[in-house]
N, C-alpha and C positions, 0 to 999 in steps of 0.2 A: 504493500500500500504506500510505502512511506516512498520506494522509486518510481511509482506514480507521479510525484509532485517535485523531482528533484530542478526541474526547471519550468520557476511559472512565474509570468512580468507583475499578477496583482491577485489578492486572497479574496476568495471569493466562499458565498456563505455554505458549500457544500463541503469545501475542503474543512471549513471551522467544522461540521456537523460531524464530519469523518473522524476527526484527530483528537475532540474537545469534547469531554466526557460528561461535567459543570464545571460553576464558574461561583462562585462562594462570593457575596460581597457584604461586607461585616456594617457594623454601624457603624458611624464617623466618632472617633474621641477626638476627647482635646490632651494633646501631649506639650508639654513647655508652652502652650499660649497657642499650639499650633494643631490646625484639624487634620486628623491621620483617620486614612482610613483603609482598612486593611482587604484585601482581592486575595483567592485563591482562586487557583488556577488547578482542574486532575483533571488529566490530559485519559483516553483511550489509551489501555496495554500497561501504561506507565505508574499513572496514581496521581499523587500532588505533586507540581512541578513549580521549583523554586527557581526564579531567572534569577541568574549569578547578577549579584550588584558589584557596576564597576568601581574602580579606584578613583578619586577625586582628586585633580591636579591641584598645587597651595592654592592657584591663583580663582581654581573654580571653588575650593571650598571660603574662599576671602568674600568671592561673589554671596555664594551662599549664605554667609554670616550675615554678611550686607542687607541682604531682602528679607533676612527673619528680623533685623532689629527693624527696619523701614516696616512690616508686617505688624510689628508690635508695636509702633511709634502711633501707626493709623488706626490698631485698635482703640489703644488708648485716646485718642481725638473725638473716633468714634463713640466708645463710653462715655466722654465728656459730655459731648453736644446731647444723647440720648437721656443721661442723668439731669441736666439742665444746669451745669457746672461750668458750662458755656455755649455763648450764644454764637449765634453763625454773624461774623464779621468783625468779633473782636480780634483784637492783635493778641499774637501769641507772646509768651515771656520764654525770650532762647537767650541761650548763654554762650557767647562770640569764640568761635573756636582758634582764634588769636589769641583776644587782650583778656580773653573771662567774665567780661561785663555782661549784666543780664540784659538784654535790649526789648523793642516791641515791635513785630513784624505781622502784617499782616499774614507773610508767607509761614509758612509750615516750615517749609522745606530750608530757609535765611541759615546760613551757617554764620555770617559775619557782621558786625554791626555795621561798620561803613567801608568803602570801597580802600583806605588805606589799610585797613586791616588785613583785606583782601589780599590784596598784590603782597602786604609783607609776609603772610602765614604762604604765598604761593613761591617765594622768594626764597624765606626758609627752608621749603619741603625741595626746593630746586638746587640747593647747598647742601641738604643733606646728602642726595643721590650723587657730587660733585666731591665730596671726601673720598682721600687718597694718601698713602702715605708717604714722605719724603724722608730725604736725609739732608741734614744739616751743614751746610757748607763750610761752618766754622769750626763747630764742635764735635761734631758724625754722628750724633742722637738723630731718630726717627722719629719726626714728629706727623701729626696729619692736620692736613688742612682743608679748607673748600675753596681755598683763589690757587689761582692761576700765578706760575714766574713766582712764587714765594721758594727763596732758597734757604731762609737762615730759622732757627724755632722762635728766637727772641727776640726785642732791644739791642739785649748787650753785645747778643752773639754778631749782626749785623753794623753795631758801632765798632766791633772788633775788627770784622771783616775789614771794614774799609778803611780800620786806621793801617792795618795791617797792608793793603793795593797804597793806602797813601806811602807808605814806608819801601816800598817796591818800587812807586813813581820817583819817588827823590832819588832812590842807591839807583835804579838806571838813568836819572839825567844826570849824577855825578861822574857815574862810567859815562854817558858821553862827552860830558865835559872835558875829563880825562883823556880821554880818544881825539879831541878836536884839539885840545892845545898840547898834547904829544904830535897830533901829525903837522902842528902849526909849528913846533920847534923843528921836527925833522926838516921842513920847508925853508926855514930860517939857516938849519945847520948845512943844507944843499944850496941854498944860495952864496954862503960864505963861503963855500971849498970851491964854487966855479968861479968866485971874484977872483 
């Protein structure tokens, strides 16, 4: 029966009649805030057939957390308006996910009290992911940073740095100094042996 169906473009309701033995559908709970509700599936020949539940990538169960709290935010909105805790058009009291301050938005959804807060909390999250670690030009300690061309970890290490190129500038304009009026006496000492 089953290499009956080994190639077919769409499931059609005689094959379900064939393979599908019942189909169990339980009442709905509430599990953590959230409505579950439980399907079994006994399949013809087989009995209860449990489909393998896949593995969840970080970034789909990040998703998933996401829509259960957003699930649970709009309950709770829900219960409000329904209890008479609030009325439809009042501004909401949210707390600025920058500065902490409690603010009043019409929107639900207002993460930020004003739009500098905005750009700075997107500033910060855009330095965070910009951390890297360096080594210190002066001292050889590993420090980390979020800018860019930072070579030194400190102040001190970077006023060291440059007294230290100042100190390199001066002993080589003294070697040339050196070098110009050695080749200026040689010139002198060759002009006076062909007088």
């Amino acid at each position: 029966m089953a290499k009956k169906y080994t190639d077919f473009s769409e499931l059609t309701t005689p094959m379900i009649n064939e393979f599908v033995d019942k189909i169990l559908v339980h009442a709905p709970e509430k599990v953590d805030g959230d409505r579950v509700q439980e399907v079994e599936i006994y399949l013809n020949f087989i009995g209860y057939f449990a489909a393998p539940v896949p593995e969840l990538t970080p970034e789909e169960e990040k998703r998933q957390e996401y829509l259960r709290k957003h699930r649970m935010q709009s309950r709770e909105r829900y219960k409000a308006l329904k209890d008479g805790t609030r009325k439809v058009g009042e501004p909401f009291q949210i707390v600025c996910k920058c500065c902490g301050k409690t603010f009043e938005s019409k929107m639900s959804n207002a993460m930020f009290c004003d739009q500098n807060c905005r750009s700075k909390y997107y500033r910060q999250e855009a330095a965070k992911k910009r951390k890297r670690e360096c080594t210190c030009g002066n001292c050889g300690t590993v420090f980390i940073t979020d800018r860019n061309g930072v070579k030194y970890c400190c102040e001190d290490c970077m006023k060291e740095a440059a007294y230290k190129r100042q100190k390199e500038r001066r002993a080589a304009k003294k070697n040339d100094q050196k070098s110009i009026e050695a080749s200026a006496n040689k010139e002198s000492d060759q002009k006076g042996k062909t007088a």
